[in-house]
Structure formats: structure tokens, C-alpha cells
C-alpha positions in Angstrom: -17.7 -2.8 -37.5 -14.4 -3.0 -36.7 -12.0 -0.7 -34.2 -10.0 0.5 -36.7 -12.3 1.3 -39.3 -14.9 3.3 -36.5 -11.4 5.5 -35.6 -10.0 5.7 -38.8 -11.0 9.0 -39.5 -10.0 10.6 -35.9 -7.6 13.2 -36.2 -6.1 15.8 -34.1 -8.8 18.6 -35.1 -11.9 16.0 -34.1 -13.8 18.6 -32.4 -14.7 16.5 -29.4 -15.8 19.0 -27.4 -18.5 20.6 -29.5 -22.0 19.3 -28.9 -21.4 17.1 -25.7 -23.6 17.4 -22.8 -23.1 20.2 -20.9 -20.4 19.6 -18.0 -21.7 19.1 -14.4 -21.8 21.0 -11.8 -18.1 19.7 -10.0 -18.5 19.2 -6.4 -17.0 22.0 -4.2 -13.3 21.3 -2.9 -14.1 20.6 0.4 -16.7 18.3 -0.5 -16.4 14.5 0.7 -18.5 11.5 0.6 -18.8 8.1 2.6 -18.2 4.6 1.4 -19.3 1.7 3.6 -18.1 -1.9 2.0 -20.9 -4.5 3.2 -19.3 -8.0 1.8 -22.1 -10.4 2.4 -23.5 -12.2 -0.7 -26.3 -15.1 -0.8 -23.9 -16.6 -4.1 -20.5 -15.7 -5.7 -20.8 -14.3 -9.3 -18.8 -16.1 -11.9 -16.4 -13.4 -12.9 -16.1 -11.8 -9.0 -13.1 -11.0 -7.1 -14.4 -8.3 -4.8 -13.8 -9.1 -1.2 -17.0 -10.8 -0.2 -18.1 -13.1 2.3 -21.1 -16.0 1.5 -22.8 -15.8 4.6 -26.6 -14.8 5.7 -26.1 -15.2 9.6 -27.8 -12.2 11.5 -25.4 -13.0 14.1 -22.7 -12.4 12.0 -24.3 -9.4 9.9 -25.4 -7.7 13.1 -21.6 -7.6 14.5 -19.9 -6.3 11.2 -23.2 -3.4 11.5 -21.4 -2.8 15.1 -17.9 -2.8 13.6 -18.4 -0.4 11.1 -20.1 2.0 13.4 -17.6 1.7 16.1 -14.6 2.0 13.4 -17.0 5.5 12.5 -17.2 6.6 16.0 -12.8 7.0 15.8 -12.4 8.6 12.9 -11.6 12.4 11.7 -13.9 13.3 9.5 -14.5 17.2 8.8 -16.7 19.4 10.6 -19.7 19.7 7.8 -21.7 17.2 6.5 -20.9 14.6 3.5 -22.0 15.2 -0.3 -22.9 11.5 -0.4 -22.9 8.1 1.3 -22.4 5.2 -0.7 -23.3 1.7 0.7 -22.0 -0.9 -1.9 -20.5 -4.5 -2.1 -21.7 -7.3 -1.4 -24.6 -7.1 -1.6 -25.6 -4.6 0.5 -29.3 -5.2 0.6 -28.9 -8.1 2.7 -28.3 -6.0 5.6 -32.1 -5.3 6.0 -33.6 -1.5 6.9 -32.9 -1.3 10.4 -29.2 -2.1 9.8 -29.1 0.4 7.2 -31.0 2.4 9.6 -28.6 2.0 12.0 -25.1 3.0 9.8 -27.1 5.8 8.4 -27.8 7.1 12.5 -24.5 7.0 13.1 -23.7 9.3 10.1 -26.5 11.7 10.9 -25.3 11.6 14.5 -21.9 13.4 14.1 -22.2 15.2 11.1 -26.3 16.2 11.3 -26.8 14.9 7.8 -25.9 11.9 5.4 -25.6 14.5 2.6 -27.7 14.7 -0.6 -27.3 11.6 -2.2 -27.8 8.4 -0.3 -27.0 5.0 -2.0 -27.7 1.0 -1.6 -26.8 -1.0 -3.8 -29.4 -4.2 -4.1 -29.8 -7.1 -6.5 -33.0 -8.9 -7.7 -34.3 -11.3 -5.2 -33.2 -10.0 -1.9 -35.2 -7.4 -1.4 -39.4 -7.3 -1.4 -41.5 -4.3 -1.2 -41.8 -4.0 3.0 -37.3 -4.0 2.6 -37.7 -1.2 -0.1 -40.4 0.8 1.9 -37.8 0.4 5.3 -34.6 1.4 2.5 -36.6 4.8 1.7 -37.8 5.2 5.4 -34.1 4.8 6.9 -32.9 7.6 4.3 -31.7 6.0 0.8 -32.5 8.7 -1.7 -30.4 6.2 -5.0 -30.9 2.7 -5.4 -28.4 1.3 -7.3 -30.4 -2.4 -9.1 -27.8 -4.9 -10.4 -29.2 -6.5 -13.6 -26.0 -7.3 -15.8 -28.1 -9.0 -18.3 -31.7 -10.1 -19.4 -31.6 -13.2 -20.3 -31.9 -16.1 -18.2 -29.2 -18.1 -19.7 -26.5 -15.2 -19.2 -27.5 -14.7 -15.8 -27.0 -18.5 -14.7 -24.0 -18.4 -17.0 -23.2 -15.3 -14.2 -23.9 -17.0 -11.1 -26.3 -14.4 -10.1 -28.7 -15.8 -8.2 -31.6 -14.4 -9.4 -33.6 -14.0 -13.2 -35.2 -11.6 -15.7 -38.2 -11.9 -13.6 -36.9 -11.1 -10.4 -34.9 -7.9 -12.4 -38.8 -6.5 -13.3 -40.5 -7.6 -9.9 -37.3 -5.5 -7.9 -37.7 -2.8 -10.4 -41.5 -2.3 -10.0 -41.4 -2.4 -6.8 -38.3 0.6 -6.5 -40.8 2.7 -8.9 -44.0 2.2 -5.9 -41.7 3.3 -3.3 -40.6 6.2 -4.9 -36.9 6.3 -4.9 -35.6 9.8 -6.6 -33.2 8.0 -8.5 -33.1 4.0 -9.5 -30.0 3.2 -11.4 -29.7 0.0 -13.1 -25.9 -1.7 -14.0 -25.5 -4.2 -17.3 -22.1 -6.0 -18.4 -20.8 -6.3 -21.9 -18.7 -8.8 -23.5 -19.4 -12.0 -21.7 -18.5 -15.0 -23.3 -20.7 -16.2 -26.3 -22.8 -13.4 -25.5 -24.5 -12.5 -29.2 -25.2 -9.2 -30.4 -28.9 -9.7 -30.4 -29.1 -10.5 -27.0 -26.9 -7.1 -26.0 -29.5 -5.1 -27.9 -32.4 -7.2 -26.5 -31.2 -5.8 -22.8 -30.6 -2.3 -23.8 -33.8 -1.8 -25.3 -35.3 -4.0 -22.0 -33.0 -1.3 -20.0 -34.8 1.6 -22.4 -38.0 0.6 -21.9 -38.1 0.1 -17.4 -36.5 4.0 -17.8 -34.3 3.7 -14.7 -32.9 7.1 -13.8 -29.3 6.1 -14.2 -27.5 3.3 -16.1 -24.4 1.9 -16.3 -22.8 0.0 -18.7 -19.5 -2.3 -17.5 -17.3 -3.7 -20.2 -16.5 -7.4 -18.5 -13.4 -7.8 -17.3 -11.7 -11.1 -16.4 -9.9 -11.5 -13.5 -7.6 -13.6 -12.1 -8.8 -16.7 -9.2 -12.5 -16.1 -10.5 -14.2 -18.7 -11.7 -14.8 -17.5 -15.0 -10.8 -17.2 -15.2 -10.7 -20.6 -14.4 -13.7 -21.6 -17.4 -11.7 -19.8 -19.9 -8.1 -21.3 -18.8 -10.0 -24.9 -19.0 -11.7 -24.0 -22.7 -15.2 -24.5 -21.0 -15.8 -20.3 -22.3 -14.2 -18.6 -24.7 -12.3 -15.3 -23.8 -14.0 -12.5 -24.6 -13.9 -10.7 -27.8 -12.9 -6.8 -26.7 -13.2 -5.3 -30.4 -16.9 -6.6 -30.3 -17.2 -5.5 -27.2 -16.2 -2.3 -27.8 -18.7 -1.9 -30.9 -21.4 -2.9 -28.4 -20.4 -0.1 -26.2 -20.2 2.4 -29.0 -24.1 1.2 -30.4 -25.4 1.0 -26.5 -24.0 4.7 -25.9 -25.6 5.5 -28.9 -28.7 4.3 -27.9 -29.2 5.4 -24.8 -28.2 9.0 -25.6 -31.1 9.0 -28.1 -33.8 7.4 -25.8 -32.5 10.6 -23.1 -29.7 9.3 -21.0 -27.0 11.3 -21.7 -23.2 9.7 -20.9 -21.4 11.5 -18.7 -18.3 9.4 -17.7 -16.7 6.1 -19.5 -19.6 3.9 -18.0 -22.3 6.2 -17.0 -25.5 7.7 -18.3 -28.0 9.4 -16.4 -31.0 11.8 -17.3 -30.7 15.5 -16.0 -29.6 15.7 -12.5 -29.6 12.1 -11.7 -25.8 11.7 -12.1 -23.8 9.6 -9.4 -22.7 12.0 -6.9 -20.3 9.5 -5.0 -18.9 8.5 -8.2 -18.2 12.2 -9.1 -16.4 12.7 -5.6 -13.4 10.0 -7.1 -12.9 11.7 -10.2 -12.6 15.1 -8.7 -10.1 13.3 -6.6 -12.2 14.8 -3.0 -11.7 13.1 -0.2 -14.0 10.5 1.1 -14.5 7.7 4.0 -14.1 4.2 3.8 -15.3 2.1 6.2 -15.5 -1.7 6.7 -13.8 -4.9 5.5 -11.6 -3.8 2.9 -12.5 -0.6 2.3 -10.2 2.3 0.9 -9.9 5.7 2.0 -8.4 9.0 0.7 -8.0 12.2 2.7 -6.5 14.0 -0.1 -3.0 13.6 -0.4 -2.9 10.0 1.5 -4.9 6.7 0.6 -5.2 3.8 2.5 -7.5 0.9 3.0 -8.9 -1.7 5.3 -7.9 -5.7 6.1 -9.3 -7.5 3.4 -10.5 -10.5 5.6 -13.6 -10.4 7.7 -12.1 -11.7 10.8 -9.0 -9.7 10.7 -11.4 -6.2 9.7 -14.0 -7.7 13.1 -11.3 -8.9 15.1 -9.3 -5.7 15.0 -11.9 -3.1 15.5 -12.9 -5.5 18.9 -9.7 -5.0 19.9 -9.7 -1.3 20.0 -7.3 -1.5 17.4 -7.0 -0.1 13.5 -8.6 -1.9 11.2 -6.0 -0.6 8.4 -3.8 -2.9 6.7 -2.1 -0.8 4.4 -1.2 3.2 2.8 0.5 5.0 0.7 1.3 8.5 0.1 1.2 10.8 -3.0 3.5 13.7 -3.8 2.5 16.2 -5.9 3.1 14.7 -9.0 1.3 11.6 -8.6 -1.8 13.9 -7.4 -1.4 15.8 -10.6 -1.2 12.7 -12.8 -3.9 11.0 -11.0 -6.1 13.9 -10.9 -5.9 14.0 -15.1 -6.9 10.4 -15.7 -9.9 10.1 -12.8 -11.3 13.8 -14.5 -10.9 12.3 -18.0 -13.2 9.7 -17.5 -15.7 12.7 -17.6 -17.6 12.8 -21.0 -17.3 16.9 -20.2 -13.7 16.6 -19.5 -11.1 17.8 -17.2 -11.3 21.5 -16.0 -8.5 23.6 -16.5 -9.4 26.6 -13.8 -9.7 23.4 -11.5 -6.8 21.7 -11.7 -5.4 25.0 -11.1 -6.9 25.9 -7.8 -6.0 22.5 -6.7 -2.6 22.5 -7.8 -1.9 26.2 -8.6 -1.0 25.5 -12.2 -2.5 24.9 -15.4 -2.5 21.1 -16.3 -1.7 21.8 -20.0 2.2 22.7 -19.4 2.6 20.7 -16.9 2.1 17.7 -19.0 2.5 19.4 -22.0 4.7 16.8 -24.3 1.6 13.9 -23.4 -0.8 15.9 -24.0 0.8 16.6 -27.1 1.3 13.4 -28.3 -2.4 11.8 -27.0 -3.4 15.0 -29.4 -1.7 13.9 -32.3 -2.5 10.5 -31.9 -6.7 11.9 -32.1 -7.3 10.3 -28.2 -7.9 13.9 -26.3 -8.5 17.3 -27.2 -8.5 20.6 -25.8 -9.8 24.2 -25.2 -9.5 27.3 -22.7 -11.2 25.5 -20.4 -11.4 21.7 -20.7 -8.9 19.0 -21.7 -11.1 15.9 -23.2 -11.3 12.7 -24.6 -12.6 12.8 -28.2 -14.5 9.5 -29.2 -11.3 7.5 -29.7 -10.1 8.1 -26.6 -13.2 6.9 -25.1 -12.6 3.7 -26.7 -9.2 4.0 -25.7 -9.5 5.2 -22.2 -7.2 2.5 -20.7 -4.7 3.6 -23.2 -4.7 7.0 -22.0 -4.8 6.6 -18.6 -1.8 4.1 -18.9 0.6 7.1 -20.6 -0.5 9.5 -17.8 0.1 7.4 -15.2 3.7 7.2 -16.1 4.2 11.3 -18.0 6.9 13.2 -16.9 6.3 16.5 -15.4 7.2 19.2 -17.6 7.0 21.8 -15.3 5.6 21.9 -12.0 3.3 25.4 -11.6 6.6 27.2 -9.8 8.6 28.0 -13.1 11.0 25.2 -12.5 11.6 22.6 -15.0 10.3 18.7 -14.5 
């Protein structure tokens, strides 16, 4: 099926918001969450440019774990505990329990909890049942399982490092400890990958009933080496209207077999949404620590050297590990604060935008809104602005005109 016959019939009276699942619970204002970037990987995937480090050296492991508890130890965090703490990567699960252990002590230490949702993500093959049992033990409440495809071809094709059979054995395993939530991740759009073998690891996905899933259209990026594969002809580039059709019959499916979407990429069943995730699109405030990490504080973002000896070598010093900020006025916050809450299935909420901000986000952008309207990508009502399901498809689209919209009036009467 092809893109423009799926959205042919869209129009500016879709009515989008009827029947969707109902909207989440938004974390409170003050809420904030924790991110901890651990970069060490046993193999770099294919299509990869996150900063990461190929190294398995305790030594090594054992001083970034010191690092990122000493860089902790100096910063101002607020006086209650977080909503969530997010260890991700990397591969995180290298680490082993008492290292999680450890960061997770030194949450619990100043702020008396690590909040309700704890996650590590963990791929195939580095972790056994003893590691899961010291995960759950040390306080992980979410583990986050990164499949990206059932097929053993794919997954070499990938660079991953592990096969279908480690995917089940890591699985299993999650389901005897007894994590409350196991999420699983997939990509779509790889390179000569067929539509059978999509379906083949949905239904595979369906079938292991992980808690969460999400679903990652692939995307190709510069200095990787599947850039590289495609530049030399050794893979095609991928085909994104295909793709997309695979996203529209996968988010299909899994709504039907009970995992409801609830953003772009996600789908969870009741109450086992991503907390952490949620924190970015409400635009809260959360920690980053470690190599590379980022960090928002509400009005000001900024993020960590990207290079292992420069993130280790600073913090030893006593000095900042940050390499780099930037500051948003008002109305970036506003602008940015419309396309993070539109990648919410539920959409963005009017009554909050407008205790953040103290205005309602429909005037303010009123001429793009407008226009995305006409053009069948969002709708709206009293309460939500949303994307109908063309502008799903066409998220980047949307996000790319709000990025750049003019103010049309700031919440103070005055013109933009």
C-alpha cells in the first residue's frame, strides 16, 4: 500500500481524537527523572553512532562506576525524590549488579528513593539468570531487552552480537525473575529486510507478551558502518514508504493483540508505559550523568564530553565534566514543548501548556496550527491538540514546521 493512497482520504475533520486510548496520567510539574549513559559495548552495531566505548575491562568499568557517582555527589538536584532512573547506552548490562548496585546507592543516598520506575537496558547474551536475579535485587523495577529483529541473518547483518536464541533464553529468564515491566525494542526498514520477515518478528514479539514494546523506524547515520555499506552499494538504502506501511500494519497489530500505542514508537499494556520517556515529552527536568550525557533543568540544557577520557579525566580533576549548553527563551520552550507532547498518541494538553507557560498553545501558534489542520496532520479540541493518523506518519514533518513557527502571540496580549 502506498503513502499516498493510505492518507488520501485525511482531511481536516479526521476525527483523530475519538476512540484513542485514554491519555496518561502526565507527570506532575516538579517531577524529574535520572539518566545515567553507561557506553560500554562487547561489539559495535552496524547502523550505531551513539557514543560508546568497546571495552570489557573491570578496571576500566569500575572507574567510570566512580566517575559517575562522584560527578552525582556535586550536583543540584531538588529536594524530593526522582519519578524515574533510567540507565541506558551502551550496553548497560555489562556493568554487572553490584555496579548497578552501587549507582543506584548513591541515588537512594541523597534523595531516599530512586523513584518509581527503575530502568536497565540489557541485550541478549550479556546477562544470565544469577546477573538478572542481582538486577532485581539492586532495585531495577523495567528491563528494557534489545531484540531489533528475529532472524539470525538480520541480526548478523546488525552486528549485534548475539541471535534469536539468546533473544528467548534472556527473555525467559527476565519472566523467572519477575521484573514488573520487560520491554522489548525491534527496528524497521533495514535493508533488504522483507515483509515476511517484519511480520515473522512482530507476531514472535506478540507471542513472548513483553509488557512494553517499541518499534524504531531505522535510521541511517552518518560514519556508521551501514552509511558506509550503502555509500559503497554493498546495501541498498532503505525504502521509507515500505517502511512506513510496516509501521502502520505492526501498530495495527499490536493494538489488537493488547498493546496499546501511546507515543510515535511506543506501545505498552495498561500501566506499563515508559515513565522516563514520558518525563522528555512533558519537557520536566531530569539528570544526566556520565560520558556524554545531556541534561535539562528546565529552561537550560547541556550535556557531558563525549569522549571517555575527557568525561574520566575531568571528573578526577575536580573539574566539570560539561562540554557544552544552551539556553531556551520562552519561545523555543513553547515550540519545543508542542512537538516533544505531540509525539503522545493522546496529544498535547491545552490546560498544561498553560500552567507552564500561562497561555493557551492554540493562539499562540495559531496560523501552524492552522495550516498542519488543513493539511489533515493534527487536530484539535477543548483540551488536546493531536496528531491524526497522518501526522503520525508524518511526525518529522510536523515537528520540522514547529520548530521554526512564529509566535503569534505570546500569553501577555502582545503580538509575536
Amino acid at each position: 500500500m502506498s503513502h499516498q493512497g493510505r492518507d488520501g482520504a485525511a482531511g481536516p475533520s479526521q476525527p483523530c481524537l475519538e476512540g484513542r486510548v485514554n491519555p496518561l496520567r502526565e507527570p506532575a510539574l516538579e517531577a524529574w527523572g535520572v539518566y545515567i549513559h553507561i557506553p560500554f559495548c562487547p561489539v559495535r552495531c552496524t547502523y550505531c553512532d551513539f557514543p560508546t566505548v568497546l571495552v570489557r575491562d573491570e578496571e576500566v568499568t569500575t572507574a567510570y562506576v566512580d566517575a559517575v557517582i562522584r560527578e552525582w555527589s556535586g550536583e543540584r538536584i531538588p529536594h524530593r525524590p526522582p519519578l524515574a532512573v533510567y540507565l541506558g547506552g551502551g550496553t548497560p548490562s555489562l556493568l554487572g549488579p553490584d555496579a548497578v548496585d552501587r549507582l543506584l546507592g548513591a541515588i537512594r543516598q541523597r534523595t531516599g528513593s530512586v523513584g518509581a520506575e527503575v530502568t536497565l537496558e540489557a541485550n541478549p547474551g550479556t546477562v544470565d539468570q544469577d546477573d538478572l536475579n542481582g538486577f532485581r535485587q539492586a532495585g531495577i523495577t523495567r528491563l528494557s531487552i534489545g531484540v531489533q529483529a528475529l532472524q539470525d541473518r538480520l541480526l548478523r547483518e546488525m552486528n549485534r552480537g548475539h541471535g534469536v536464541d539468546a533473544v528467548l533464553e534472556t527473555l525467559a529468564a527476565a519472566k523467572r525473575v519477575g521484573f514488573p515491566t520487560v520491554s522489548m525494542d525491534a527496528i524497521y526498514g533495514w535493508p533488504g529486510q522483507t515483509w515476511r520477515q517484519w511480520q515473522e518478528t512482530v507476531e514472535e514479539l506478540i507471542r513472548l507478551e513483553p509488557d512494553h514494546v517499541s518499534l524504531y523506524q531505522l535510521q541511517v547515520e552518518p560514519g556508521t558502518q551501514l552509511y558506509r555499506k550503502i555509500r559503497r552499494h554493498e546495501l541498498a538504502p532503505p525504502n521509507f514508504d515500505e517502511a512506513a506501511d510496516m509501521a502502520d500494519w505492526a501498530s495495527r497489530r499490536l493494538t489488537q493483540a493488547g498493546l496499546a500505542r501511546y507515543e510515535i514508537s511506543s506501545f505498552a499494556r495498561p500501566g506499563r508505559h515508559g515513565r522516563m520517556n514520558q518525563l522528555y515529552w512533558t519537557l520536566n527536568p531530569y539528570v544526566g550523568l556520565g560520558m556524554a550525557a545531556h541534561a535539562f533543568d528546565g529552561r537550560r540544557r547541556w550535556w557531558n564530553a563525549r569522549s571517555l577520557h575527557g568525561y574520566l579525566n575531568r571528573v578526577r580533576a575536580g573539574r566539570d565534566p560539561v562540554a557544552g549548553s544552551e539556553e531556551l527563551n520562552r519561545p523555543a520552550l513553547m515550540r519545543e514543548y508542542c512537538w516533544l507532547g505531540l509525539r503522545q498518541v493522546s496529544g498535547l494538553t491545552r490546560q498544561r501548556f498553560g500552567q507552564r507557560f500561562g497561555a493557551d498553545a492554540l493562539p499562540v501558534f495559531h496560523r501552524v496550527w492552522e495550516e498542519l489542520r488543513q493539511d489533515g496532520l493534527i487536530t484539535w479540541d477543548a483540551e488536546r491538540i493531536a496528531l491524526t493518523a497522518r501526522g503520525l506518519d508524518l511526525a518529522n514533518l510536523v515537528m520540522g514546521r514547529l520548530i521554526g513557527a512564529p509566535l503569534d502571540a505570546d500569553g501577555t496580549g502582545k503580538r509575536g
